[in-house]
C-alpha positions as CSV (number, residue, x, y, z in Angstrom):
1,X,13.2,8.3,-16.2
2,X,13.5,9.6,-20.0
3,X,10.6,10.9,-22.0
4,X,11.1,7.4,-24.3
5,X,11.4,5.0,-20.8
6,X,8.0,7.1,-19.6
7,X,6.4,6.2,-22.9
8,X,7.3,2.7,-23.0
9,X,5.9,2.4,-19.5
10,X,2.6,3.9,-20.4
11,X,2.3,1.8,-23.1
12,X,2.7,-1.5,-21.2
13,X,0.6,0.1,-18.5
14,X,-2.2,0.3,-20.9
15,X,-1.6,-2.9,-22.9
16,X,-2.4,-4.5,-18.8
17,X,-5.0,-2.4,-18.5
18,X,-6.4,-3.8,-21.3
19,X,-5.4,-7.4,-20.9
20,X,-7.4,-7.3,-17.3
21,X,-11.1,-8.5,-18.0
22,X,-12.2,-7.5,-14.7
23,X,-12.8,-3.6,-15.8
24,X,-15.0,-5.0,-19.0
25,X,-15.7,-2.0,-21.1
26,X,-14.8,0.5,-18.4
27,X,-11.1,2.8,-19.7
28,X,-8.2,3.9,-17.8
29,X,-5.8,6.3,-18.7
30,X,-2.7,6.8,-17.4
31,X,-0.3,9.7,-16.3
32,X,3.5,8.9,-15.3
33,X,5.9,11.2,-13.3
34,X,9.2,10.7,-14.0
35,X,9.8,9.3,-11.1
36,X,7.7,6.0,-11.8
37,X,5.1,7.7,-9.6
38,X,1.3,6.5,-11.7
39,X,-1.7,8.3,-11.9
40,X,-4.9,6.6,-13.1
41,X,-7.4,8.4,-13.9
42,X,-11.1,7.1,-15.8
43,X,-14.7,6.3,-14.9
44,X,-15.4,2.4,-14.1
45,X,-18.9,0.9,-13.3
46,X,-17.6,-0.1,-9.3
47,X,-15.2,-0.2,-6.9
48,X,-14.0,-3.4,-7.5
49,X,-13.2,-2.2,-11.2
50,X,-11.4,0.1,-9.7
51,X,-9.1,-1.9,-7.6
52,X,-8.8,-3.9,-10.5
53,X,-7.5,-1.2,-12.6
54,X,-4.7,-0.3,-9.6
55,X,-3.7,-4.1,-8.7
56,X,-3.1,-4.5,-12.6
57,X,-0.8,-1.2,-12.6
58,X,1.0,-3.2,-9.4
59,X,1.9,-5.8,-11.5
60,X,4.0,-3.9,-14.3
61,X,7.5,-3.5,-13.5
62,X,8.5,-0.2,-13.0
63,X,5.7,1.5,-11.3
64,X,6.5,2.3,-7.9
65,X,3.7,4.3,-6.6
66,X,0.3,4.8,-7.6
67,X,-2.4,7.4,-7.1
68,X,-5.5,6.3,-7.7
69,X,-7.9,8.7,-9.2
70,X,-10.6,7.1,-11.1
71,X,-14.4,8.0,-10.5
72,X,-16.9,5.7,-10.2
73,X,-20.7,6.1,-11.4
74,X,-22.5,3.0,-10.7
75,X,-25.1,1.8,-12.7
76,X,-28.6,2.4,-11.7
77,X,-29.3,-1.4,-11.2
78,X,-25.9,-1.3,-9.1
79,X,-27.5,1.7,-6.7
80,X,-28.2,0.2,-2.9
81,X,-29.2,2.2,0.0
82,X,-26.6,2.7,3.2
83,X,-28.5,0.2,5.5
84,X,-28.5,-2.6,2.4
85,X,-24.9,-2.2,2.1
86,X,-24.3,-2.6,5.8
87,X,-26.6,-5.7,6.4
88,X,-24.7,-7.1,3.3
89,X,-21.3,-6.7,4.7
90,X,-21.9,-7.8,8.2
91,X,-23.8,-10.8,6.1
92,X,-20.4,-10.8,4.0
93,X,-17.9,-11.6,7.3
94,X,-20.1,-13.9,9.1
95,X,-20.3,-16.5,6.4
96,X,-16.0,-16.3,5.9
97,X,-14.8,-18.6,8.3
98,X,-11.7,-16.6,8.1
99,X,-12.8,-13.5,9.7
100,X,-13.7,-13.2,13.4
101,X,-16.7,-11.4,12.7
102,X,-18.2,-11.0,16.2
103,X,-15.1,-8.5,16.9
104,X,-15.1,-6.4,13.2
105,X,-17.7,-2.9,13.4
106,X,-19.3,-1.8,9.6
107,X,-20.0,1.3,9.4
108,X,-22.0,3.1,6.2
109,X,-22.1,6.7,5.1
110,X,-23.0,7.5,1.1
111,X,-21.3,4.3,-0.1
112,X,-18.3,4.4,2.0
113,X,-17.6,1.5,3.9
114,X,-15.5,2.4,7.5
115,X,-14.1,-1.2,9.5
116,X,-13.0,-0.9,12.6
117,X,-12.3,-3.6,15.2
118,X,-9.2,-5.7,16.4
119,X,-8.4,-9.4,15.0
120,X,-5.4,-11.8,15.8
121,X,-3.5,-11.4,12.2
122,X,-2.9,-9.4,9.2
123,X,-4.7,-12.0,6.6
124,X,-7.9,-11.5,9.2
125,X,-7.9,-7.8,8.7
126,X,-7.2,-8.2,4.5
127,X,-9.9,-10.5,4.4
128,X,-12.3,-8.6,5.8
129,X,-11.5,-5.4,3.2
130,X,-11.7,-8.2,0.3
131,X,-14.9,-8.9,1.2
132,X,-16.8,-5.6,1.4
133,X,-14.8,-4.3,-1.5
134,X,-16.5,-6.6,-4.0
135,X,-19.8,-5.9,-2.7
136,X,-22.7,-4.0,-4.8
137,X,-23.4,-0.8,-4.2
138,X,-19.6,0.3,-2.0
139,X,-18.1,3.4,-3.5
140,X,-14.9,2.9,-1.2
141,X,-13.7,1.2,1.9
142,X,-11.5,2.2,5.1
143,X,-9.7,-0.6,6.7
144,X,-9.1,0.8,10.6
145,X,-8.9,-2.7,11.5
146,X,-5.8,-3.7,13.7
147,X,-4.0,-6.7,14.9
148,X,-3.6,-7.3,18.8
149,X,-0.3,-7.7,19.8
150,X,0.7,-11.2,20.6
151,X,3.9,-12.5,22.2
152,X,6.9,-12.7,19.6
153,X,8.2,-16.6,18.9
154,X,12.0,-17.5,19.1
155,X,13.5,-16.6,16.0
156,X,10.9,-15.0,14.0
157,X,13.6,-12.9,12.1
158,X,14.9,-15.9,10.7
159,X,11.7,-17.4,10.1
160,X,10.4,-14.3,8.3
161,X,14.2,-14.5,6.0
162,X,13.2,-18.2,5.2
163,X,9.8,-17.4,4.2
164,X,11.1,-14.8,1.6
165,X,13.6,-17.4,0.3
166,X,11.1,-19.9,-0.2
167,X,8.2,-17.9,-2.2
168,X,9.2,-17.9,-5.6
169,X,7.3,-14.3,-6.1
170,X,10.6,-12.7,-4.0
171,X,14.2,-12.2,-4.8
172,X,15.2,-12.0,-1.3
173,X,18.3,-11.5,-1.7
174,X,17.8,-7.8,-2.4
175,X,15.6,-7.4,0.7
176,X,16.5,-7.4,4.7
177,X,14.3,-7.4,7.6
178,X,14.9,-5.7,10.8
179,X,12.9,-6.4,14.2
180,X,12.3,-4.3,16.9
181,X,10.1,-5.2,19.1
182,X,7.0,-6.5,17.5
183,X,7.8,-4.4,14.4
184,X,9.0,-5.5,11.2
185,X,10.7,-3.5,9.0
186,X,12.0,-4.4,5.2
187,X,14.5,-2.5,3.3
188,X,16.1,-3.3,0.0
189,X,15.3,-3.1,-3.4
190,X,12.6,-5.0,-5.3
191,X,11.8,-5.7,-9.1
192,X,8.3,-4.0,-9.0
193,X,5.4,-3.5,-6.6
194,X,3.9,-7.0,-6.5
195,X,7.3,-8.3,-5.4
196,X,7.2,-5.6,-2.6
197,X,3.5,-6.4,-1.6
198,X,4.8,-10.0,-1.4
199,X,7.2,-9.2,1.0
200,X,5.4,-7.4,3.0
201,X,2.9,-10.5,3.3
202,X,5.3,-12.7,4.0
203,X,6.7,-10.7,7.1
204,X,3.1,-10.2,8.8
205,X,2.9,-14.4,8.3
206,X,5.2,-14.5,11.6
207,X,3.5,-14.5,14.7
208,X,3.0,-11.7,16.8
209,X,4.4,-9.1,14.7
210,X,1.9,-6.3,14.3
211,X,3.1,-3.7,12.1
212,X,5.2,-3.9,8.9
213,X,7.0,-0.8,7.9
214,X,7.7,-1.7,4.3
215,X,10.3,0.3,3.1
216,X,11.8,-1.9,0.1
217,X,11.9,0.1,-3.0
218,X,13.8,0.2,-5.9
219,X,13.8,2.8,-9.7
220,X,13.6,-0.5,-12.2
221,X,14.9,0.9,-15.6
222,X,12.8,-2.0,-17.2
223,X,14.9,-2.3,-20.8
224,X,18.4,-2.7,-18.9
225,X,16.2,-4.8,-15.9
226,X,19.0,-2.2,-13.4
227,X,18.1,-1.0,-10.2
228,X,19.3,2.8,-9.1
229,X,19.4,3.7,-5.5
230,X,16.2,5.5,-4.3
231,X,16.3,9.4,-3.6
232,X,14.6,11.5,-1.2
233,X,12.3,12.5,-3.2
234,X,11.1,9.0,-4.2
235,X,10.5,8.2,-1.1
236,X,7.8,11.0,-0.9
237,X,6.2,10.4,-3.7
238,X,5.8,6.2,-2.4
239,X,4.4,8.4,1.1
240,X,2.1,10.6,-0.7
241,X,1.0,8.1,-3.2
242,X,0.2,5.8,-0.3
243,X,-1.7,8.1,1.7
244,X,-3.5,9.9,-0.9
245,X,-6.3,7.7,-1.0
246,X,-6.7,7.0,2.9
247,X,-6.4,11.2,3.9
248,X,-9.3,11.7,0.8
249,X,-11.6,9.3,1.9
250,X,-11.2,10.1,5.8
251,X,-12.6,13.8,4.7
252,X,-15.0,12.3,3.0
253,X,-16.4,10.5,6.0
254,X,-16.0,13.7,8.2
255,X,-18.2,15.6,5.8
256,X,-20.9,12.8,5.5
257,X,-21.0,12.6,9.0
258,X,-22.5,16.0,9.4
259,X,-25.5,15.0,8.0
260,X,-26.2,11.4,8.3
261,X,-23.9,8.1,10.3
262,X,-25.8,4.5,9.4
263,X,-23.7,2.6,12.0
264,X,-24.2,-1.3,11.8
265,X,-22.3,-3.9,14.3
266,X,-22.9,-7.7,14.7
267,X,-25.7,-8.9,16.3
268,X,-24.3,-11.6,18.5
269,X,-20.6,-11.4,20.4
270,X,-19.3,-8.6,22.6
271,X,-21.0,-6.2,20.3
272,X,-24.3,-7.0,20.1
273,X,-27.2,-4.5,21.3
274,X,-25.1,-1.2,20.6
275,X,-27.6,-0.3,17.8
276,X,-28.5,-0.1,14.4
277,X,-28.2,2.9,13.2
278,X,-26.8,6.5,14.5
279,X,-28.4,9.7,12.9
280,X,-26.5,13.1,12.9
281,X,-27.7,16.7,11.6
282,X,-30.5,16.4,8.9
């Protein structure tokens, strides 16, 4: 990507940035490899500004990875304690009728929010992350949630081809899915990252699949709208860039631990009675 291409991405990236009234008065700033690999970097007022600020940077055509460096100070009236943050997100999953709230764990340490449990499909285990994310007071979330394997249907590699042909958000021509197992895996190139994150959705729609190994991709020179085939060292980046976030927050959880663990599960269901909260070293 030339210095002008890296410019003229920067500049769109901001004008979104802008355009997105979800981060208010909060600023972004923004750092480009030339490898379409974005940084943002900034100080917002939440979390949910700040997974504002990175699902806006999805949507501009030619990012294909992004790092997602912003701080967050929350305001004083903002600030809730570990146990108010738990009770809110356990209070959070049992009113959605689309989470199976009885099997999810919260767990609370500093503002972080860990989820762990096992649920019947993907949009149970998204769901549940949407709704703590948004919460006051959460400075980041984990998502250990899994799906349980389920038997595959007939066909479900054709049904997974015809649900990319039919949402209009895909050209699924460009994009071909391979089953093994009960994992899905898409290669190809795509336009931009929200075409790739609708892919990806698509394929964990079919019954009994349990992991999606998204590996469409594609270097969008976004004035001549070409696609160039994707290097070695793209695909790092994508890795690094999509691991960065889950490695930093996993440490900070390990070093929280030491010193305090507010542990929270449901109080009906299979978990019930395992206890409020868990201390560890003062």
């Amino acid at each position: 990507m030339t210095t002008a291409l890296v410019q003229d991405l920067r500049q769109q990236l901001l004008e979104e940035l802008d355009w997105e009234p979800k981060l208010g008065t909060s600023r972004v700033d923004v750092q480009i490899s030339d490898r379409g690999v974005v940084t943002l970097t900034g100080l917002v007022k939440s979390y949910a500004e700040k997974v504002a600020a990175e699902r806006a940077t999805r949507r501009v055509r030619g990012v294909h990875a992004v790092v997602n460096d912003i701080d967050i100070l929350l305001p004083m009236m903002h600030e809730r304690s570990d146990p108010a943050i738990a009770e809110a997100a356990v209070r959070a999953l049992e009113w959605n009728v689309l989470v199976p709230h009885d099997a999810i764990d919260v767990r609370v340490s500093d503002g972080w929010v860990r989820l762990s449990g096992t649920v019947d499909w993907d949009y149970q285990r998204t769901t549940a992350g949407d709704l703590v994310k948004f919460l006051t007071g959460v400075k980041g979330i984990t998502n250990r949630i899994t799906v349980r394997p389920r038997v595959l249907v007939p066909d479900v590699k054709a049904r997974i081809e015809a649900a990319l042909h039919r949402n209009a958000d895909v050209e699924a021509h460009g994009i071909k899915v391979h089953l093994e197992d009960s994992t899905v895996t898409l290669r190809g190139h795509v336009q931009s990252l929200a075409e790739r994150t609708a892919a990806e959705s698509a394929a964990w729609a079919a019954p009994g699949v349990t992991t999606v190994k998204n590996d469409a991709a594609g270097t969008q020179d976004h004035r001549r709208g070409r696609s160039h085939p994707v290097t070695e060292s793209d695909t790092l980046n994508r890795e690094i860039a999509a691991r960065f976030d889950e490695v930093a927050q996993l440490l900070v959880e390990q070093d929280a631990s030491q010193y305090r663990v507010d542990a929270y599960r449901p109080r009906a269901g299979p978990h019930a009675g395992l206890g409020r909260a868990l201390r560890g070293r003062e």
